[in-house]
C-alpha positions in Angstrom: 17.8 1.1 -23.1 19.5 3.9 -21.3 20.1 4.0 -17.8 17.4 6.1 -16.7 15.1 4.1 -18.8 16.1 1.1 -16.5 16.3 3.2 -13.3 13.0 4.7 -14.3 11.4 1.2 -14.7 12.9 -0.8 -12.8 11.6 1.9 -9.3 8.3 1.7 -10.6 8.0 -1.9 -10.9 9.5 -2.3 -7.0 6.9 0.4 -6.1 9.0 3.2 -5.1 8.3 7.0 -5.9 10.9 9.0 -6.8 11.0 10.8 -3.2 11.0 7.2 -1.6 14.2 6.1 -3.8 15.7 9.4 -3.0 15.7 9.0 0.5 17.2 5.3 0.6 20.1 6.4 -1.5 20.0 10.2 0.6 20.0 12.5 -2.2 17.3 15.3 -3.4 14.3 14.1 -5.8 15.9 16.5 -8.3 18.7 14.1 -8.4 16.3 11.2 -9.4 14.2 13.4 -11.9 17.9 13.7 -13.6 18.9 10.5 -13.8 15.6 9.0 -14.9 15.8 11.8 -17.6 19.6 11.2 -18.8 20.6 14.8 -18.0 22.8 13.3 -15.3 24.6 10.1 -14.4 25.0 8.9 -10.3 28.9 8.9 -9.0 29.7 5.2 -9.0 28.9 4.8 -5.1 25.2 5.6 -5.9 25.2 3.0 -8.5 26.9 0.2 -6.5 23.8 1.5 -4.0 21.4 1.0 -6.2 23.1 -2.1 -7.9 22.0 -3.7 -4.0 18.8 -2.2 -3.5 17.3 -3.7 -6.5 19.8 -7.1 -7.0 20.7 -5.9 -10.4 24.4 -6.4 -11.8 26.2 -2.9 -11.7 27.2 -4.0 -15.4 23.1 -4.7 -16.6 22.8 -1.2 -15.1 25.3 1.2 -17.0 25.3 -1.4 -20.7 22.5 0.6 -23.0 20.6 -2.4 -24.3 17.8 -2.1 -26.5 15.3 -4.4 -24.7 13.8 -3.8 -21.4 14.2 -6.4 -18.6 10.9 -6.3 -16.5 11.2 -6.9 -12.8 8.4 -8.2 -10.9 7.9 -6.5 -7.7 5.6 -9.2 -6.4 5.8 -13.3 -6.5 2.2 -13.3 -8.7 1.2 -10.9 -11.9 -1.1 -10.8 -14.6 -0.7 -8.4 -17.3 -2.7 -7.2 -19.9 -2.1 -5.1 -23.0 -4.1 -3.2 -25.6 -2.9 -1.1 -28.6 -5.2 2.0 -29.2 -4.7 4.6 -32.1 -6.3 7.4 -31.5 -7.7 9.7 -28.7 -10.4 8.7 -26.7 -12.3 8.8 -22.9 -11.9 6.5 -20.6 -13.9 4.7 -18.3 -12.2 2.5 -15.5 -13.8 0.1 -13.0 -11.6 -1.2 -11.2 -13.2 -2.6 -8.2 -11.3 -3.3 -4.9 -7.6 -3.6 -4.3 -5.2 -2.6 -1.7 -3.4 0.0 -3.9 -4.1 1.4 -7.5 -2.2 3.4 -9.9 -3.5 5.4 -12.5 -0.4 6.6 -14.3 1.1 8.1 -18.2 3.3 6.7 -20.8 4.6 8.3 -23.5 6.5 11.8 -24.6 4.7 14.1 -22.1 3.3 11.6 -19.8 3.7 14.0 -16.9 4.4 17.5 -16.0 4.8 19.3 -12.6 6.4 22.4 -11.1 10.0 23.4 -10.6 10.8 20.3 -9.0 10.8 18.4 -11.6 8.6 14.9 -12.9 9.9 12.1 -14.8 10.2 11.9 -18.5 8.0 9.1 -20.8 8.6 6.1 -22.0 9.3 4.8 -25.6 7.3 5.3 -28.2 6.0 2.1 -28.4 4.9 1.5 -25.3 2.8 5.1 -26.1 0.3 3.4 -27.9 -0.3 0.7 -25.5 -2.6 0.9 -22.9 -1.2 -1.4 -19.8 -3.2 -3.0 -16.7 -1.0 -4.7 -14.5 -2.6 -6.7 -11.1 -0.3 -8.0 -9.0 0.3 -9.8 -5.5 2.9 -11.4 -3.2 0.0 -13.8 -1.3 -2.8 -14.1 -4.0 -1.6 -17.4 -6.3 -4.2 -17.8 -8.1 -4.5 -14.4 -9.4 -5.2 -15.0 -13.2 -8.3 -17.1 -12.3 -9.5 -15.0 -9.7 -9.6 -11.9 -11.5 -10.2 -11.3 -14.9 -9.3 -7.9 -17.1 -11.8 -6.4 -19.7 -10.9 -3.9 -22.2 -13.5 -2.8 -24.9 -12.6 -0.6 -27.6 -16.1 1.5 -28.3 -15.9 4.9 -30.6 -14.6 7.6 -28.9 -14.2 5.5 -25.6 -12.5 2.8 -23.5 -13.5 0.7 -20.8 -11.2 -1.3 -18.6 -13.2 -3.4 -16.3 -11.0 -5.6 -13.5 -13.5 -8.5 -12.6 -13.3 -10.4 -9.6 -14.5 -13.9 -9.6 -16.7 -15.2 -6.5 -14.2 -17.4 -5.2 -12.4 -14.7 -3.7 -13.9 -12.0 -1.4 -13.1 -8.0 -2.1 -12.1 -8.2 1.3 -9.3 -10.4 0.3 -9.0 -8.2 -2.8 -8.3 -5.2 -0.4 -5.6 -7.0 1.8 -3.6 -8.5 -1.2 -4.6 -6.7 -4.4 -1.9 -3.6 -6.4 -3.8 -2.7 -9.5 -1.7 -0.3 -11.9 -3.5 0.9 -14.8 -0.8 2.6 -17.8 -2.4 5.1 -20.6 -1.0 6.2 -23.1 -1.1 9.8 -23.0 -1.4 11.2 -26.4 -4.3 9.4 -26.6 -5.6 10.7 -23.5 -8.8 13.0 -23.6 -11.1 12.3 -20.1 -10.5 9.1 -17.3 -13.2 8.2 -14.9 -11.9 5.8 -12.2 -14.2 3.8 -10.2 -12.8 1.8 -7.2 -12.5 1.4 -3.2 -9.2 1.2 -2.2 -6.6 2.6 0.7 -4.6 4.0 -1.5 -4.9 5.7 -4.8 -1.9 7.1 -7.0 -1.9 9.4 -10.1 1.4 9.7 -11.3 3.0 11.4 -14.3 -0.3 11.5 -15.9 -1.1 14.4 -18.6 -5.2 14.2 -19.5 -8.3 16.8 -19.6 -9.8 15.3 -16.4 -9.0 12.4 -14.0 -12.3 11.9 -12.2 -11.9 9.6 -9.2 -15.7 7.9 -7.7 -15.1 5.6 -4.6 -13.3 5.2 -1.6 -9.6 5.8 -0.8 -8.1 6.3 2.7 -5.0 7.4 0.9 -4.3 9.8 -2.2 -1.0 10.6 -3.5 -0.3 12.9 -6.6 2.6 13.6 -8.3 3.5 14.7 -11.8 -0.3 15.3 -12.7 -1.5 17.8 -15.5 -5.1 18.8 -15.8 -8.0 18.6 -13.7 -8.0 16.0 -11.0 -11.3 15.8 -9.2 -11.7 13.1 -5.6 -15.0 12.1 -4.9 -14.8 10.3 -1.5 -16.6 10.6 1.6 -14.0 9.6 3.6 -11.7 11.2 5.8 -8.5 11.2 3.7 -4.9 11.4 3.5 -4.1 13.3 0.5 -0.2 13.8 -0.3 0.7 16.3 -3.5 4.5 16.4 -4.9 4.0 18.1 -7.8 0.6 19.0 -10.2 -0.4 21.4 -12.5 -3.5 22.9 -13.5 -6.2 22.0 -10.3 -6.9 19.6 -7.8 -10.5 18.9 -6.8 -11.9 17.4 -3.1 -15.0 17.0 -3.1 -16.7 15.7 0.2 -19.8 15.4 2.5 -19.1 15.8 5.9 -15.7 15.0 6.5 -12.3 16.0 7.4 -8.9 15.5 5.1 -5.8 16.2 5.8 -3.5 17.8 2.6 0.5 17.6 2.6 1.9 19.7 0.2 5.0 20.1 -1.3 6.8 22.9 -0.5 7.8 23.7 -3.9 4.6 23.4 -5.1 2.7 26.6 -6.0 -1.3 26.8 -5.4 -4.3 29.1 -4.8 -6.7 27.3 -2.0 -10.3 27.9 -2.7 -13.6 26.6 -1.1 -17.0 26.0 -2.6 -19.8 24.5 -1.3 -21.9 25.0 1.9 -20.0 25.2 5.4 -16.8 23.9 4.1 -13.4 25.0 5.4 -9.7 25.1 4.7 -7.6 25.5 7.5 -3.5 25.9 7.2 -1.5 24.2 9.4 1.9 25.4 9.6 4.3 23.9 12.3 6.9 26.1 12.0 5.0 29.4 12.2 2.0 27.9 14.1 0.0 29.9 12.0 -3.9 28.8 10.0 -6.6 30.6 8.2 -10.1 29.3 8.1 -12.9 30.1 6.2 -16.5 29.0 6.2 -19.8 29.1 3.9 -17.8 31.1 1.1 -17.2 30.8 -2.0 -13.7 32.0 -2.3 -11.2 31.2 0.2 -9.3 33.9 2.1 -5.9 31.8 2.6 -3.5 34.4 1.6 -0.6 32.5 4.2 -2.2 29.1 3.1 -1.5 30.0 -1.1 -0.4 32.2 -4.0 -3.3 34.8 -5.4 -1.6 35.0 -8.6 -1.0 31.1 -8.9 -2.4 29.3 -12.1 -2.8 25.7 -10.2 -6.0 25.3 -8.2 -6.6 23.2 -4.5 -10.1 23.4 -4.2 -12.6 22.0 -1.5 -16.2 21.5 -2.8 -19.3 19.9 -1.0 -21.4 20.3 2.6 -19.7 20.8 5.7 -16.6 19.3 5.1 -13.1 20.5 6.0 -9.7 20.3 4.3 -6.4 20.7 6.9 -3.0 22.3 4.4 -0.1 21.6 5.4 3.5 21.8 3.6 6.4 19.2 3.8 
């Protein structure tokens, strides 16, 4: 295993993005996307850093071994693994949790703008598919929840089963839920699930269709067509996608940050929905209502390929950059 293998896994498993582990060592994401990729190596102070920050001998870090060592970012974890051969749709259930991630592996498993997204994982872990649950208060997690994969033609379904002796309000305080596909294999995901926050990261597929409730969204190395289907009033963060990015909502308000690398057209659809652009350092938005194309020339790029859209009934979705 290379180092940006390990320094690849080994972030994910302590839940860290790429930004987050950027900022504790103070360098750019780029930087991270590098490493991961082994097109770059850290000067020996950032791997002494990073050496501390994830209580791993400097030595285990830099020696190339051929197996991986997994690190548990929480006390409890139940994992379960599938091997699939061929291309198929997906259909997720997931239930409640306090944070779920939908995520690729594989060559291609994500792919973003100029910034950068991380590279895949080994071949063999690109046929598997990978459900991870996991919790630091939850001890009795392997009896009280229960992971279902059935292979049908054409199709997958991952159900995550909660047993009565533990309430999904329980589920929601204590419960990560991190679902890894293998990409290749990847044709169209439907996610069902309430949560507070939802990540799709470094995932390449036709469609990611989300159906529930999120308070949170965060997207980042996505490629395709990623549609939300919430009700609520959302946070929704975006590092990197491409291809479109759908919100679809009945009277409420969200709230977009946007990377500002990251090149998009805003449109609306719908009846009486809005985009409004917030930008603190000019001070300057653009709204539009009961249209079917956006004018948000300041908000986006006319010519770009990659798509935010707002769909639904009076609902409204604030832009800003970061």
């Amino acid at each position: 295993m290379t180092f940006g293998e390990k320094l690849r896994e080994t972030r994910k498993a302590a839940g860290f993005s790429q930004e987050e582990l950027a900022e504790k060592l103070n360098v750019s994401r780029q930087a991270i996307t590098k490493w991961e990729s082994d097109t770059g190596l850290p000067d020996i102070s950032n791997i002494m850093t990073i050496s501390k920050l994830f209580s791993i001998p400097v030595d285990d870090l830099i020696s190339e071994e051929k197996t991986a060592v997994r690190v548990k970012s929480r006390l409890y974890e139940s994992v379960t693994e599938y091997d699939i051969d061929g291309k198929k749709n997906f259909d997720i259930k997931l239930g409640g949790a306090k944070e779920i991630t939908i995520s690729g592996s594989g060559i291609g498993s994500g792919s973003g703008n100029s910034s950068g997204t991380e590279g895949g994982n080994n071949e063999a872990e690109g046929e598997k598919i990978k459900v991870i649950l996991s919790s630091d208060t939850i001890s009795t997690l392997q009896q009280d929840f229960k992971t279902k994969i059935d292979d049908i033609k054409g199709r997958i379904d991952i159900d995550v089963n909660r047993a009565k002796a533990i309430s999904e309000t329980s589920a929601k305080e204590a419960l990560y839920i991190e679902v890894i596909l293998p990409t290749k294999y990847l044709r169209e995901v439907e996610v069902s699930a309430s949560c507070k926050k939802l990540l799709a990261t470094n995932l390449t597929c036709e469609n990611l269709e989300f159906d529930g409730r999120s308070d949170e969204v965060y997207v980042d190395g996505f490629k395709g067509t990623f549609e939300i289907n919430c009700n609520l009033d959302m946070n929704i963060e975006i590092n990197s996608f491409c291809g479109s990015v759908e919100v679809n909502q009945i009277k409420a308000t969200s709230r977009m940050t946007v990377n500002k690398a990251q090149d998009f057209k805003a449109v609306t659809k719908g009846i009486a929905t809005s985009i409004i652009f917030d930008e603190k350092e000019s001070d300057k938005s653009v709204e539009t209502k009961e249209s079917d194309e956006a004018n948000t020339t300041s908000v986006s790029s006319d010519t770009s390929e990659n798509i935010i859209e707002l769909n639904g009934l009076k609902s409204e979705l604030i832009i800003c950059r970061k």
